[in-house]
N, C-alpha and C positions, 0 to 999 in steps of 0.2 A: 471728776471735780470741775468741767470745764466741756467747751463746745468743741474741743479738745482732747482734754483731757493726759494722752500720753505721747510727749515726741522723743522715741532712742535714738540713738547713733551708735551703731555699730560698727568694728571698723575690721572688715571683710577681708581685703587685699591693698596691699601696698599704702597702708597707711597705721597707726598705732593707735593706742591707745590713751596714749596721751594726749596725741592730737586731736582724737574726737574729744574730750575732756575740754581741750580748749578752743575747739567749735563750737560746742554745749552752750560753753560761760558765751561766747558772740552773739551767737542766736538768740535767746535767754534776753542779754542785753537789750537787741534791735526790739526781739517781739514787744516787749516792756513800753520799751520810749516811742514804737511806732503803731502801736495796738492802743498800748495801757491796760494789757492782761498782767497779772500778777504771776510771776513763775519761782517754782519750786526746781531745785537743782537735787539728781537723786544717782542710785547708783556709783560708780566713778567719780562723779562729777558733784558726789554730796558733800553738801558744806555743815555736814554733823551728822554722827552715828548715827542720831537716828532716824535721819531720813533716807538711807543706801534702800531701804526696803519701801517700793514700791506702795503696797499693800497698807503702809504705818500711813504715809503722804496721804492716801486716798480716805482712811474713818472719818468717817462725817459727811462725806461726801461733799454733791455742791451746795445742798442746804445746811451745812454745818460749816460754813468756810467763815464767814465774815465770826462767829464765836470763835473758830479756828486761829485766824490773824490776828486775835485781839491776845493769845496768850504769847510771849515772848519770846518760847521755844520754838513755835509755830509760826513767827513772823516770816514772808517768801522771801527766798531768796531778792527777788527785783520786785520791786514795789508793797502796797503797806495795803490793799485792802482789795477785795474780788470786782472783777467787771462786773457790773451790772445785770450783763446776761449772756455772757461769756464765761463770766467765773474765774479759774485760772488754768495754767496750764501747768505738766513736768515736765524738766527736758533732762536729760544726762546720757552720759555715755555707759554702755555696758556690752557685756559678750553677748553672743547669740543667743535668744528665748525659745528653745523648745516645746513647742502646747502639742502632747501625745497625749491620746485618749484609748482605754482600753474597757471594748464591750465586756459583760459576764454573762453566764446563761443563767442569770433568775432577772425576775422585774421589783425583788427587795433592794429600795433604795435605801436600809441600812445596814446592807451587805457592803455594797460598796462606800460607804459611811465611811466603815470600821476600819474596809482597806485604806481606805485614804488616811484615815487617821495613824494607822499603825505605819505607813512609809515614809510621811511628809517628815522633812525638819522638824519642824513647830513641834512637832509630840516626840522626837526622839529619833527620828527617821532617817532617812536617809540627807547626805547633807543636798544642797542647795534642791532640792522638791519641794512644789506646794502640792499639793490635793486636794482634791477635794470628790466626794460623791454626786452624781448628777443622772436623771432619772430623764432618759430616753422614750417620750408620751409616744411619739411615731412608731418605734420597732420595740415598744414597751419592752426594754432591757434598762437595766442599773450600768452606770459606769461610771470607771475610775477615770478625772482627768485632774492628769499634772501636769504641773509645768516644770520644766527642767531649767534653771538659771543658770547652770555651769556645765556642758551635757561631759566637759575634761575632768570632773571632778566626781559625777554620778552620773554612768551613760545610760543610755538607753535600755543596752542590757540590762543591767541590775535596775533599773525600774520594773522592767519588764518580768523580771525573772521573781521580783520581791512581789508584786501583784498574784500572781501566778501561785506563788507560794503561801501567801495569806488567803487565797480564792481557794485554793484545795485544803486548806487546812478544815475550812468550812462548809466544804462539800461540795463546791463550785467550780467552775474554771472559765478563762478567757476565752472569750470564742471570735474575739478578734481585735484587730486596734487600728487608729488611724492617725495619720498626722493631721495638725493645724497648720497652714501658713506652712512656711518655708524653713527650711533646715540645712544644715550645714555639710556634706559629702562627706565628712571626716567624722560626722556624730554614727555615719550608716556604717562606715567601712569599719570603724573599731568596732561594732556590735557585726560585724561578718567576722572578722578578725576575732574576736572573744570565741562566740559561735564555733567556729572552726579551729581555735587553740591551738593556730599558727605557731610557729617559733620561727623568729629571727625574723617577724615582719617590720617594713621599712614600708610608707607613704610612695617612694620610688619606685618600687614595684606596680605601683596602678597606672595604668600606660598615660592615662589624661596628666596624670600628675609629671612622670618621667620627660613626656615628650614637649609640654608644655613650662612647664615648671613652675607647675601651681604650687601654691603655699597651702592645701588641704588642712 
């Protein structure tokens, strides 16, 4: 929506949730009275249901903003009307965003359509996943890519596993996956930890974690 567009705050180590929450509202603030970008507060830090969802803040995009602002649900958070050619920005706090993508071995991209359709939230799916279908022109393969909003609530595993299982259902199968950007040690170790169906596993056990005493 913006030359911008998305600022998170995530809060990693040694700091909470709350606290980024009320970083969010500071920043928000400055950017507003020292830009004059109009900002949207989301996730955490949203000031109405239904702005938490990323996704809802963005329809219209940047050429739909100034209709956007004029309706009263829709008004930003900080300030009353888009920058000129900046547009506006989101800021809020939220957990870690997992962007996994998972190849298939056919080049139907409404194979992997259906997958997405059939995991995601939105249709019934699994909770906190988006998906969606997206067709690979370079290694002309179909792929499932989601993103994981909560990887504590739907991990990795069971993404994976739920792909996997609507792919063969259809005659198909993963034939590989990758991550986007950066992820969290503790989203891999529980999908090693699942995988292997461990008993009586403890985060202490992983010597980075024991000997340092990370918060994994």
């Amino acid at each position: 929506i913006g030359a911008v567009d998305v600022i998170p705050l995530v809060p990693v180590q040694n700091v909470t949730m709350e606290e980024c929450v009320e970083l969010s509202k500071t920043l928000a603030e400055r950017i507003y009275n020292e830009l004059g970008l109009p900002v949207y507060l989301y996730e955490n830090s949203a000031s109405k249901p239904q702005r938490t969802n990323l996704a809802d803040i963005r329809r219209g995009e940047f050429e739909g903003l100034n209709n956007k602002m004029q309706d009263k649900d829709w008004k930003p958070d900080y300030g009353t009307k888009p920058h000129p050619t900046a547009g506006a920005v989101v800021i809020g706090a939220r957990k870690p965003l997992i962007a996994f993508n998972m190849q298939l071995n056919t080049a139907n991209i409404e194979i992997a359509n259906e997958i997405a359709k059939k995991i995601r939230e939105k249709n019934g799916g699994l909770k906190c996943v988006k998906a969606l279908g997206i067709m690979l022109e370079t290694k002309n393969i179909a792929q499932v890519s989601a993103n994981l909003t909560d990887y504590t609530v739907t991990s990795l595993f069971e993404v994976f596993e739920a792909v996997c299982k609507e792919a063969e259902k259809m005659g198909y199968e993963v034939v590989s996956s990758e991550l986007i950007g950066l992820s969290p040690a503790r989203a891999f170790i529980d999908t090693a930890a699942r995988y292997l169906k461990l008993e009586n596993y403890s985060y202490k056990k992983i010597i980075e974690s024991h000997l340092l005493n990370l918060e994994i």
